[in-house]
N, C-alpha and C positions, 0 to 999 in steps of 0.2 A: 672757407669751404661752404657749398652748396646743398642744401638736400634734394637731387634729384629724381621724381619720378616718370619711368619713361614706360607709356602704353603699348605694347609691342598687338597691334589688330588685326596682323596679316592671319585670315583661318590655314596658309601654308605654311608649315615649318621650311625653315634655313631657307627660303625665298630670298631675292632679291631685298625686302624691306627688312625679312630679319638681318641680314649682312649690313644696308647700312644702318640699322638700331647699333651693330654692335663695333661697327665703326665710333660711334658715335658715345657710346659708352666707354669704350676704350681711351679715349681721348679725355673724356669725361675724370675719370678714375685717376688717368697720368694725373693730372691737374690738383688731384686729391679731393676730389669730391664722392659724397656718399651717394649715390646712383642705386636705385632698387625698381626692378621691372618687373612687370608686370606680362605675362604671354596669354593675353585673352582667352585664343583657344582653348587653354586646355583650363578654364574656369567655369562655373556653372552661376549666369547673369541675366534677369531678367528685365526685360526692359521695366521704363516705367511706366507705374500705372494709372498716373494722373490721381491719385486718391487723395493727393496734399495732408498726408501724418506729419511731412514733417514739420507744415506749418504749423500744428499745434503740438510738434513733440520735439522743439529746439533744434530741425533737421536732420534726427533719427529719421530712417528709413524706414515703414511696413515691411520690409522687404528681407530677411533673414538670410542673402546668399552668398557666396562670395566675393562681391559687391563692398561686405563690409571690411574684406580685408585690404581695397583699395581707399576707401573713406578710413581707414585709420592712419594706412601712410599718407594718404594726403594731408591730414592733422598736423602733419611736419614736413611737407615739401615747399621747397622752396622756387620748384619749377619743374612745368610739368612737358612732359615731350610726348607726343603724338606721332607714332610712327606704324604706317596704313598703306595696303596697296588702294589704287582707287579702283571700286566697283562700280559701274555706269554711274560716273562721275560725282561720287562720293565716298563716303565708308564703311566699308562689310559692315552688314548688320550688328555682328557681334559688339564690333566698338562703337558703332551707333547707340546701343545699348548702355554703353557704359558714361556714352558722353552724355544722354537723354537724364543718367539717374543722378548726374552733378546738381541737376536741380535740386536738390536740397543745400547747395549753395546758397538758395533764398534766404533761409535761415539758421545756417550753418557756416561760418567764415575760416576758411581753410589759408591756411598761410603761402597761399601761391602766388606768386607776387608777376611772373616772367610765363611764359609758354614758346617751345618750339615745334613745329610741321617737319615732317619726314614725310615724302608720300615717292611712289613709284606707279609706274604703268606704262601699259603695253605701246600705246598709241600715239606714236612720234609727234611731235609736235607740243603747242601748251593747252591746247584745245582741252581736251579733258583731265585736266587738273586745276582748269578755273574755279567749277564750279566749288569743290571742297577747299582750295585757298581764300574762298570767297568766305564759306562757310567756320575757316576755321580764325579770319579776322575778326567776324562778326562776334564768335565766341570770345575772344581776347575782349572787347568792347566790350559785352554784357557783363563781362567778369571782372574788367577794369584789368585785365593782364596785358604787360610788356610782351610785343613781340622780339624775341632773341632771334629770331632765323626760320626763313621757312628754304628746304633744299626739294625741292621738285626734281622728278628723273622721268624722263620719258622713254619708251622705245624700246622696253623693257619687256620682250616676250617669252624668253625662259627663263628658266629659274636659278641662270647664274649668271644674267646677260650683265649684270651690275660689276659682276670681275674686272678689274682694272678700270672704272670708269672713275672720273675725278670728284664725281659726290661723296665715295666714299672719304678721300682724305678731305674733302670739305668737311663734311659730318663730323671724321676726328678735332679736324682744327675747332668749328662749334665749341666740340663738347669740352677741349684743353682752354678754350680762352673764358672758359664761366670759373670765375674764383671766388 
């Protein structure tokens, strides 16, 4: 069994990327793994503010927000899922936020060993989902994390266009073969 943390950063409810988070947790669960998410929006996260406390405060954070109730779970995840609509070709601010305040990663060692990408968007093609693929290997590198899967969707213009598409049971399959 896995301890899974999954980032849910769409600022829309029940959108396309919530549907495949919960594909993906569904599958997740079969599998028996412990899966705890996280729904951005409705959290109050401030980015970071460059002030480096945590480098003299063992990667505490200055920062007092809700923020801290994802650095606790992280304390015991064993892989972290990332799932984001793309905003001109990267991640709503809000989860921009959230990825920005990992920085206390520097001196803080979280037990994330794995990372997987969930992304969606409007704009057929793979054109605009490079840049945050790009963005979110680079983050696997700096952190020294395994990539498990990244499911890219494109073409994605309403907010149910995802119904019947085959990422979702990819998602499931993802999240049923982590043991």
């Amino acid at each position: 069994m896995k301890n899974i943390t999954v980032l849910l950063g769409s600022p829309r409810e029940n959108g396309n990327s919530d549907k495949l988070a919960k594909a993906f947790m569904s599958g997740a669960k079969k599998a028996g793994n412990q899966v705890n998410d996280f729904n951005i929006r409705d959290m109050t996260i401030g980015g970071c503010i460059g002030c480096e406390y945590c480098y003299d405060h063992f990667g505490q954070c200055s920062q007092h927000d809700e923020m801290l109730q994802i650095y606790e779970n992280l304390n015991k995840t064993d892989i972290l899922v990332i799932v984001s609509p793309v905003y001109f070709q990267g991640f709503p601010s809000q989860l921009k936020a959230v990825i920005d305040r990992l920085y206390v990663a520097e001196n803080r060692l979280f037990p994330i060993s794995s990372a997987i990408l969930l992304i969606t968007y409007a704009t057929p093609g793979d054109d605009m989902g490079i840049a945050t693929i790009d963005y979110f290997k680079r983050l696997l590198k700096y952190h020294g994390w395994n990539n498990e899967g990244i499911i890219a969707v494109s073409g994605l213009d309403g907010r149910d266009d995802i119904v019947g598409n085959m990422a979702l049971e990819y998602a499931s399959q993802i999240g049923e073969s982590i043991i």
